[in-house]
N, C-alpha and C positions, 0 to 999 in steps of 0.2 A: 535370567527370566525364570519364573516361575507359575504355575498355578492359578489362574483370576487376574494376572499381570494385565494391566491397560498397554496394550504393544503398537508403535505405528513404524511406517517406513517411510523416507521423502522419497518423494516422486520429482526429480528435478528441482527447481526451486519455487516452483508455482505452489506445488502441495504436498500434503503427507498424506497415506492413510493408516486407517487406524483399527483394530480388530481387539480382541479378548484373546489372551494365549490359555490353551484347555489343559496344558500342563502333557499332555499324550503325544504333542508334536502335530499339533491340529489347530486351527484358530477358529472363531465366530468373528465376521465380519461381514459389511457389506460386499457380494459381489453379483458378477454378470455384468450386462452394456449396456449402454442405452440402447439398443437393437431389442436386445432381449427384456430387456428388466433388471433391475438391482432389483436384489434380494437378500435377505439375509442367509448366509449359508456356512457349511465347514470345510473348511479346505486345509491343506497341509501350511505347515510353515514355508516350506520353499516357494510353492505358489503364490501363498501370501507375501512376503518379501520380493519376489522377480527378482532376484539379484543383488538386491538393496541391504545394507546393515540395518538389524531388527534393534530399533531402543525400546526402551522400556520409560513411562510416563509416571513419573513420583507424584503420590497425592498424601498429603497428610495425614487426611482421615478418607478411609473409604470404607465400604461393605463387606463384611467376612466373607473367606474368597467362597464357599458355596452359593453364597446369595449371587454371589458376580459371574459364578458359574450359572448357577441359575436362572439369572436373569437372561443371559444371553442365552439360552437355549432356548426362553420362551418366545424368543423372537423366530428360530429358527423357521424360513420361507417362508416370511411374511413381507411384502412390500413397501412402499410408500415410501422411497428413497426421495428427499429433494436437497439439491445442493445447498441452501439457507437455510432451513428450516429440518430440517432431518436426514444429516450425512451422514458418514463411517465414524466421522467425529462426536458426532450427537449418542450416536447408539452405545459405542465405546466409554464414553463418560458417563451414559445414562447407567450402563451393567454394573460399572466400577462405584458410583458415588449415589446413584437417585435419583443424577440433576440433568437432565441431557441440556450440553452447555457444548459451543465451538466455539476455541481459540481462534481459529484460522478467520470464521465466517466476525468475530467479533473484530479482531488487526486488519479485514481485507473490507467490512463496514465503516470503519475510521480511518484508515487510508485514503479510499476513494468511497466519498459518499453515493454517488452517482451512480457506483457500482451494484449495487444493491436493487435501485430503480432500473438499471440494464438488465440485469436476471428477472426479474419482475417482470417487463415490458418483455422481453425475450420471450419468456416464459406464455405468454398473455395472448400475443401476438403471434410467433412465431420467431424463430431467427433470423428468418430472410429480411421482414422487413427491416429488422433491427439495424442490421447492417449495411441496408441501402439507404436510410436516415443516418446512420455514422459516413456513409463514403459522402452524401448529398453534403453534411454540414461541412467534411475535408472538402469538397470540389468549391463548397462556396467561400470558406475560409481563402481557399489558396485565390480568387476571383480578385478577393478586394483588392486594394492598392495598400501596401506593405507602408506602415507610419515611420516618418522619420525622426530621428533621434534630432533633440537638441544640440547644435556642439557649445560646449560651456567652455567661458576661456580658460587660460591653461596660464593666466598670470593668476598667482594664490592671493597677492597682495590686493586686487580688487576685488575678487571673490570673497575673503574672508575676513576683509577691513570696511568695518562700517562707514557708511559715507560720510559720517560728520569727522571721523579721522580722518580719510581722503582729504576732506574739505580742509582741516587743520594743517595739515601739511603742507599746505599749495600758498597757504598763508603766507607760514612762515617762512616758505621761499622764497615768494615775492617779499617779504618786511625786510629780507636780509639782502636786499639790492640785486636780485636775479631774476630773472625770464629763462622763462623756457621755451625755445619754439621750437616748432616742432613736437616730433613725440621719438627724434635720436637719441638724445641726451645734448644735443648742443647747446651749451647755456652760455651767455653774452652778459656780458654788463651793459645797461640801459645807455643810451645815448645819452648827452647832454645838448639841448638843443639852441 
């Protein structure tokens, strides 16, 4: 790690987060709660990592590291943290590159598109309702009557032999002096009457 380094930690497998290493043993990153506020602030590497292995985020092209230094300081305790639209992720790419861009928020929008309109509505509305509309749709789901599967036969020969074959076949059973009755295999030679 070095100096203007784009740094994140995973957070279990849900999420990473993501901070500016200041090269001094100090990071720029989002923090605080939702109680409090997210803010942008500096904090040590330890606390920025909680225990986590610190990677480091390879960009191709980015900003010379002053600028990336710079840029994250000019955020220093300033607000307007949003999970979608302006994460740890956003700020972190924005000091490093220009572009404030989320990997996470872009794979977890294509994943599940709905997801996106739930943060939204969440957001909008509150939580609570959000989740009493998800338990309502589960209690109505589980209501219905569960559809039943087709059973499809389990001879391949009529499943996957067109019927004008079938049909040829039954021909040339009977043409060669056979019946079949039944459906055992017992075949008889036709009476003479």
């Amino acid at each position: 790690m070095a100096r203007g380094d784009h740094i994140y930690v995973r957070r279990g497998r849900r999420y990473s987060h993501h901070g500016i290493d200041c090269g001094d043993g100090t990071v720029i990153h989002y923090g605080g709660s939702r109680r409090t506020g997210r803010r942008v602030e500096r904090t040590s590497l330890e606390a920025f990592a909680a225990g986590s292995p610190v990677l480091v985020r390879p960009y191709r092209q980015r900003l010379p590291v002053e600028k990336i230094i710079a840029n994250a300081e000019s955020r220093l305790g300033t607000r307007g943290y949003h999970l979608v639209r302006n994460n740890c992720e956003h700020f972190a790419t924005w000091a490093a590159t220009g572009a404030a861009t989320s990997r996470q928020v872009r794979r977890w929008a294509i994943a599940a598109p709905g997801a996106v309109a739930s943060v939204g509505a969440a957001d909008a509305v509150g939580l609570h309702l959000v989740l009493l509309a998800i338990l309502s749709m589960g209690a109505y789901a589980l209501s219905r009557p569960w559809p039943r599967r087709r059973r499809t036969s389990r001879h391949p020969a009529t499943t996957s032999t067109p019927r004008s074959a079938v049909h040829r076949a039954e021909q040339q059973h009977h043409a060669a002096g056979r019946v079949e009755v039944g459906g055992d295999g017992d075949d008889r030679q036709p009476q003479k009457g």
